[in-house]
C-alpha positions as YAML, in Angstrom:
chain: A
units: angstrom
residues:
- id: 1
  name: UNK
  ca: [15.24, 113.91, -39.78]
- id: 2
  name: UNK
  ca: [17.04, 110.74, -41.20]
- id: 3
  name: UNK
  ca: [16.50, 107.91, -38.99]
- id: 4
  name: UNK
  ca: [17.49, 104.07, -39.66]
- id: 5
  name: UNK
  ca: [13.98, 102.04, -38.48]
- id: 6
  name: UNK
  ca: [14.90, 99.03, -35.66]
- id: 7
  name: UNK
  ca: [10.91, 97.18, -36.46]
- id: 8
  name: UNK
  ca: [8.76, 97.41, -39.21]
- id: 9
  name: UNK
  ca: [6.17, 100.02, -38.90]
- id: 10
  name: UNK
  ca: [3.40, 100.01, -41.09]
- id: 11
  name: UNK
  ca: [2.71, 102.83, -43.85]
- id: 12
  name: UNK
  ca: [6.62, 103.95, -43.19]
- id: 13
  name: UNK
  ca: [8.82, 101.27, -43.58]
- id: 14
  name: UNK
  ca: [10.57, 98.06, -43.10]
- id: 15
  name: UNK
  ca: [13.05, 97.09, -40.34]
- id: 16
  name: UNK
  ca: [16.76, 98.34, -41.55]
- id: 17
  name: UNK
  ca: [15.52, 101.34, -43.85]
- id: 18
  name: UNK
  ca: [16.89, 104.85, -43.87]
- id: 19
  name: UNK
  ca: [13.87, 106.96, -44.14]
- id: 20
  name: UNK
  ca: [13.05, 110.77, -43.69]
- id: 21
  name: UNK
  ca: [10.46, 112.01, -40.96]
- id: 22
  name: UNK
  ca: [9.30, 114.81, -39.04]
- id: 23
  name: UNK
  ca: [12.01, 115.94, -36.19]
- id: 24
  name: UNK
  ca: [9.00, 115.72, -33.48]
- id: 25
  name: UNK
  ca: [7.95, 112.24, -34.79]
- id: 26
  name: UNK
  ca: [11.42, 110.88, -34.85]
- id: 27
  name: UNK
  ca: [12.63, 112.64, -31.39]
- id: 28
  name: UNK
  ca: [8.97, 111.90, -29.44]
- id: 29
  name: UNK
  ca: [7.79, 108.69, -30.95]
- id: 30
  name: UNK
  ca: [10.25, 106.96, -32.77]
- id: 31
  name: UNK
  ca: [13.90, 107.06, -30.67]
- id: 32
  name: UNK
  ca: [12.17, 106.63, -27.44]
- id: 33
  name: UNK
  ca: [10.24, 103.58, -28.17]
- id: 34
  name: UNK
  ca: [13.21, 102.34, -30.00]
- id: 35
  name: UNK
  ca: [11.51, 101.75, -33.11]
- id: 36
  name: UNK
  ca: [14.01, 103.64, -34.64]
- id: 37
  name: UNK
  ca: [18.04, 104.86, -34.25]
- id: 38
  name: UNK
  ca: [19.14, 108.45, -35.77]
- id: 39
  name: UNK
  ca: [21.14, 108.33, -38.62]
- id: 40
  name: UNK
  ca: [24.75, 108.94, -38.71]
- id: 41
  name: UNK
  ca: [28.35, 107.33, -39.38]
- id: 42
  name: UNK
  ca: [28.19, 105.20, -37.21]
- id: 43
  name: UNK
  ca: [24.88, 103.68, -36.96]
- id: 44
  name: UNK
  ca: [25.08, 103.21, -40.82]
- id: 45
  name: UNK
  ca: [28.07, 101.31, -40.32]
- id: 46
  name: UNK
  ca: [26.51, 99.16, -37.76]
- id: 47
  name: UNK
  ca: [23.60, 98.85, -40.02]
- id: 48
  name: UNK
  ca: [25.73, 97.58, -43.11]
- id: 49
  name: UNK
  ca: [27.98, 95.24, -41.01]
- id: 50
  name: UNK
  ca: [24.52, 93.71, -39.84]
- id: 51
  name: UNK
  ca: [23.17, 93.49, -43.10]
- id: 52
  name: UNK
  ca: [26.61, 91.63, -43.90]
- id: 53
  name: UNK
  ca: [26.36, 89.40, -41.17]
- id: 54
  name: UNK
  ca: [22.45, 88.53, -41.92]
- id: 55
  name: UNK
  ca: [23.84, 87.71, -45.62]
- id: 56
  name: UNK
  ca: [26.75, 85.39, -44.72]
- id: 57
  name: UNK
  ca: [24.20, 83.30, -42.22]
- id: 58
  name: UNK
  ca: [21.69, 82.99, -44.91]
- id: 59
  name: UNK
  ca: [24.25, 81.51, -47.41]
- id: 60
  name: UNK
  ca: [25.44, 79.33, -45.14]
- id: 61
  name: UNK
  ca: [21.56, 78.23, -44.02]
- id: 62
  name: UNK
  ca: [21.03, 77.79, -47.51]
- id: 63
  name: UNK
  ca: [23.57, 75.53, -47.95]
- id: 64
  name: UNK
  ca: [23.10, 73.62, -44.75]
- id: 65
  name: UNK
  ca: [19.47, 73.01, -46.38]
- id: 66
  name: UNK
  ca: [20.70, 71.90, -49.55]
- id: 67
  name: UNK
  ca: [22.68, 69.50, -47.65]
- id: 68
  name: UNK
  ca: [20.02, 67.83, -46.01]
- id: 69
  name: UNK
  ca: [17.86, 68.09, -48.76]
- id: 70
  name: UNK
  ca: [20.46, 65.90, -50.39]
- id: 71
  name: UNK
  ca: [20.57, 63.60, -47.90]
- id: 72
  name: UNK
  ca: [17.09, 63.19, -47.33]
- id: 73
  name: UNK
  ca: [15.89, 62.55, -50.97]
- id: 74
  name: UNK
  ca: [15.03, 59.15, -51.67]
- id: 75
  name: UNK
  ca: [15.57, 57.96, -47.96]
- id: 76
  name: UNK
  ca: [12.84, 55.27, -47.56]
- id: 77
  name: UNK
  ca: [11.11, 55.08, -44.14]
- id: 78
  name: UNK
  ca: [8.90, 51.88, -42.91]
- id: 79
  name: UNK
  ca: [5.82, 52.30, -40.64]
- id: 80
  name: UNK
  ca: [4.76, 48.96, -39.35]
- id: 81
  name: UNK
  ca: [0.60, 49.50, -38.34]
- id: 82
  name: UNK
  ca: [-2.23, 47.14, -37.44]
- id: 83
  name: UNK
  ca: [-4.11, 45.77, -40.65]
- id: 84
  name: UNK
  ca: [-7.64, 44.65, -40.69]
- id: 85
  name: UNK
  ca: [-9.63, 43.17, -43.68]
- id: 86
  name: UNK
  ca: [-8.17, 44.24, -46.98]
- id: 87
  name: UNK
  ca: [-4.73, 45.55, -46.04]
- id: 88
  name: UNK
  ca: [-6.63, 48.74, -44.38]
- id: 89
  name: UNK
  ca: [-5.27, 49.91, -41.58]
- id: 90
  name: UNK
  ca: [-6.53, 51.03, -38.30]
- id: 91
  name: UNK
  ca: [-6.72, 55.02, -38.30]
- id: 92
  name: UNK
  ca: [-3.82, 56.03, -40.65]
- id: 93
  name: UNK
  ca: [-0.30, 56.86, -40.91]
- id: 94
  name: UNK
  ca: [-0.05, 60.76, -39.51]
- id: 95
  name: UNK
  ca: [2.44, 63.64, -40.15]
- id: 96
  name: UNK
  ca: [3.39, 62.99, -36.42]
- id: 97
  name: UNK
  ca: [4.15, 59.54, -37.16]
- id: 98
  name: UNK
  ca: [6.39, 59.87, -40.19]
- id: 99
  name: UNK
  ca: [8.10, 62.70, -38.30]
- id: 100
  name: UNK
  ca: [8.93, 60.98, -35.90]
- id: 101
  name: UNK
  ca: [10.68, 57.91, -38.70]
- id: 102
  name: UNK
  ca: [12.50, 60.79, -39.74]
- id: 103
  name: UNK
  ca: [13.55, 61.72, -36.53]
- id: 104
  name: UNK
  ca: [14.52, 58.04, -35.32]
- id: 105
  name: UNK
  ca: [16.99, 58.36, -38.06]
- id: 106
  name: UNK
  ca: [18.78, 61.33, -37.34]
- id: 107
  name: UNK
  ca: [17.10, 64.12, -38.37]
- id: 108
  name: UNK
  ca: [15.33, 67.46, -36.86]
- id: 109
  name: UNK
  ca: [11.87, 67.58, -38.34]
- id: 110
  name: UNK
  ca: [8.87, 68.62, -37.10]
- id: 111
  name: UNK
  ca: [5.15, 67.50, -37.94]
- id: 112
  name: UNK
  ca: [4.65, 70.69, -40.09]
- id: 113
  name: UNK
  ca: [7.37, 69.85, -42.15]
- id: 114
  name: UNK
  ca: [5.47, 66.29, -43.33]
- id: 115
  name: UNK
  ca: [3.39, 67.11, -46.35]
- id: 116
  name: UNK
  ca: [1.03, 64.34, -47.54]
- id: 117
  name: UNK
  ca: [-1.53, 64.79, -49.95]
- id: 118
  name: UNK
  ca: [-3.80, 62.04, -49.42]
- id: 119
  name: UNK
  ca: [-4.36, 60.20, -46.27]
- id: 120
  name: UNK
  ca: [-2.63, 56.70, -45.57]
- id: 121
  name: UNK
  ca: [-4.86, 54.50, -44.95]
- id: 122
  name: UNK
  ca: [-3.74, 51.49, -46.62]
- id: 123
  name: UNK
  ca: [-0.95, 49.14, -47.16]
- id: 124
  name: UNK
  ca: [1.85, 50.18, -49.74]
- id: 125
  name: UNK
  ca: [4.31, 52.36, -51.32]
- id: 126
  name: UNK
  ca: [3.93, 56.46, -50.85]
- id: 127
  name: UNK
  ca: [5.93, 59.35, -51.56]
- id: 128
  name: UNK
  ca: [5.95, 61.84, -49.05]
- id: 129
  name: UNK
  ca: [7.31, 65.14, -49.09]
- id: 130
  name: UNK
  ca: [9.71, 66.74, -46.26]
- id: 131
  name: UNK
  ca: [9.74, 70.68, -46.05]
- id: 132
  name: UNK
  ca: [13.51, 71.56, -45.11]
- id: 133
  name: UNK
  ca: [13.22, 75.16, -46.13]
- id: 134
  name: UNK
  ca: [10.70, 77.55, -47.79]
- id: 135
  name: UNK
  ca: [10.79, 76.75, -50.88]
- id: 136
  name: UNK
  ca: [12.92, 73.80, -50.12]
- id: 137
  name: UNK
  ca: [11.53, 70.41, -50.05]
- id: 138
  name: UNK
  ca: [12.73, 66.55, -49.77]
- id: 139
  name: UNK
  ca: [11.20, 63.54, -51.06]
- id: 140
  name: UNK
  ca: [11.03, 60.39, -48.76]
- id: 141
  name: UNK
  ca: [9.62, 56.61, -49.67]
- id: 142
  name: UNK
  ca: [7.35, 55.82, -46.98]
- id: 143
  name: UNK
  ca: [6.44, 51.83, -47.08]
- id: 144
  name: UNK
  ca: [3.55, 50.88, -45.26]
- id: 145
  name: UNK
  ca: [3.26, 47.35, -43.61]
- id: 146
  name: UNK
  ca: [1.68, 44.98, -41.54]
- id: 147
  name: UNK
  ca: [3.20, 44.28, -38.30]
...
């Protein structure tokens, strides 16, 4: 029997696939748990017109990304901290912290979206990077001073 799979199921297939399977597994298993839908006209149709859909919104995600991406590159941030002997500061600048400079600004971000490679910890000039998308990432001037 031809069915068109609703989930991803392991060792058969991926959400969206038209796949062949045993009648019994399809009518017992399969279309009861709605895992899967049978496969005719119409539910191909549906299928396609989602895949469409899915398509469109990614394009236009992408270029919402590239958008902000644009926007955020080469913004320059300032985190005024406590400084002790040295220009160290106490504790360091966090991923929360520079998030939330970002955010103060205009922009969604999240913490998990800050990545630093080495810890701030002192006075200066550092380059942080801002994950928008994937693959898709920002860079932002963050300038440390003393308050």
């Amino acid at each position: 029997m031809r069915i068109i799979l609703e989930k991803d199921i392991p060792r058969i297939g991926k959400c969206g696939e038209i796949i062949d399977v045993a009648n019994g597994y399809a009518r017992n298993y399969l279309i009861p748990k709605k895992l899967a839908l049978e496969a005719n006209k119409g539910n191909i149709k549906k299928l396609e017109y989602d895949k469409r859909n899915k398509e469109r919104e990614l394009e236009e995600e992408i270029i919402k990304a590239a958008e902000e991406k644009q926007k955020l590159d080469g913004m320059e941030i300032v985190a005024r901290v406590k400084v002790g002997e040295k220009g160290k500061i106490y504790g360091e600048v966090s991923g929360i912290e520079i998030a939330k400079l970002i955010q103060d600004k205009g922009y969604k971000i999240e913490k998990r979206d800050i990545i630093i490679k080495e810890k701030i910890r002192k006075i200066g000039d550092y380059k942080i990077k801002v994950r928008i998308r994937r693959k898709l990432e920002a860079n932002v001037k963050l300038k440390v001073i003393e308050k």
